[in-house]
C-alpha positions in Angstrom: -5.9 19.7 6.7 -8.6 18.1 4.3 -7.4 16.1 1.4 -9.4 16.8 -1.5 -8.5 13.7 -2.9 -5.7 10.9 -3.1 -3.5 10.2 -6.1 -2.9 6.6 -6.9 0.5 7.5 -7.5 3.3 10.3 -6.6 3.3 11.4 -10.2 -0.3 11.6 -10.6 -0.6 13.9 -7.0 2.3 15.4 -9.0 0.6 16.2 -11.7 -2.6 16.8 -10.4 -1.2 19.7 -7.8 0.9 21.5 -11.5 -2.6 21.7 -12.3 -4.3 23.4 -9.3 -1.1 26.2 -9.2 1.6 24.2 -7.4 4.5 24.7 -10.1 7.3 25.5 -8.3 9.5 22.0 -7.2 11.2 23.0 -3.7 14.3 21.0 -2.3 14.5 20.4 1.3 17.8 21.7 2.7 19.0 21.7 6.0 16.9 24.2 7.7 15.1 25.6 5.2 12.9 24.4 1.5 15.2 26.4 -1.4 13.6 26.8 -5.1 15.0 28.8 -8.1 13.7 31.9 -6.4 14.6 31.5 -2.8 14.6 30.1 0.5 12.2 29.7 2.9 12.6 28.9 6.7 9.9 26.7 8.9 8.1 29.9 9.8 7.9 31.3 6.2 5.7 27.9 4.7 2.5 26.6 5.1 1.5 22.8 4.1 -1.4 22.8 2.5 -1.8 19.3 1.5 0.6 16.1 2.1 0.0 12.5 0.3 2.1 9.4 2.2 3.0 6.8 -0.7 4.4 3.6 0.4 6.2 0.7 -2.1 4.5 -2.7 -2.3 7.6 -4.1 -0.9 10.6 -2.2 -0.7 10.6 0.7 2.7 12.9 2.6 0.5 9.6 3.1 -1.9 8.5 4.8 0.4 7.3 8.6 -0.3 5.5 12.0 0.3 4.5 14.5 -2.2 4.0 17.8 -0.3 2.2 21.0 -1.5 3.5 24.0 -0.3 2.7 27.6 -0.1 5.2 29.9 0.7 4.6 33.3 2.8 5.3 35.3 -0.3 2.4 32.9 -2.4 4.5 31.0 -4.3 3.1 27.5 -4.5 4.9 24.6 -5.1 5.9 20.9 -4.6 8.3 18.9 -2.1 8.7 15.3 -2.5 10.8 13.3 0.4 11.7 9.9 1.0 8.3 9.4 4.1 10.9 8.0 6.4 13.5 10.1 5.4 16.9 10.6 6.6 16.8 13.6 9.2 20.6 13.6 10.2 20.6 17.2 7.9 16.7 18.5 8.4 17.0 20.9 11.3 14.9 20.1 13.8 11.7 23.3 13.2 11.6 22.3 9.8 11.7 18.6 10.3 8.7 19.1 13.3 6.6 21.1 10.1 6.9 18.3 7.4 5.9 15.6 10.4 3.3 17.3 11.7 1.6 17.9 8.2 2.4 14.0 7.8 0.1 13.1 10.9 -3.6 15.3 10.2 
């Protein structure tokens, strides 16, 4: 994965990625990311792009802003806490969203 460029902040990659086609915002549930239209397991996304953010001082700034097609072409938007809690991310989805954090 090649990032094109990197946003100063989330909402600028935010809005930046609305502008390239990524309009749908996805949630992260447990095993699965859910939008108005659906939900989509580990298998069924791909990660096109992920930008880390991290606050000045405060760990708890910390971010990542995550753009998402789905296996249907829906594109879209997930934004997590970086070190985010895991105790309900099941464990295929949580390996997807990490391994799109590291390239």
């Amino acid at each position: 994965m090649t990032h094109k460029t990197h946003y100063e902040t989330v909402s600028k990659a935010i809005e930046e990625l609305r502008k390239q086609g990524f309009t749908t915002d996805f949630n992260l549930e447990e095993n699965a990311i859910v939008c108005n239209v659906g939900k989509f397991g580990a298998n069924e996304l791909d990660v096109v792009d992920v930008y880390r953010y991290e606050g000045d001082s405060d760990p708890g700034d910390e971010a990542a802003v995550y753009a998402i097609k789905s296996s249907n072409g829906l594109r879209g938007i997930l934004v997590t806490g970086y070190g985010a809690s895991s105790e309900n991310t099941s464990s295929e989805m949580l390996r997807k969203l990490t391994k799109a954090n590291r390239e």
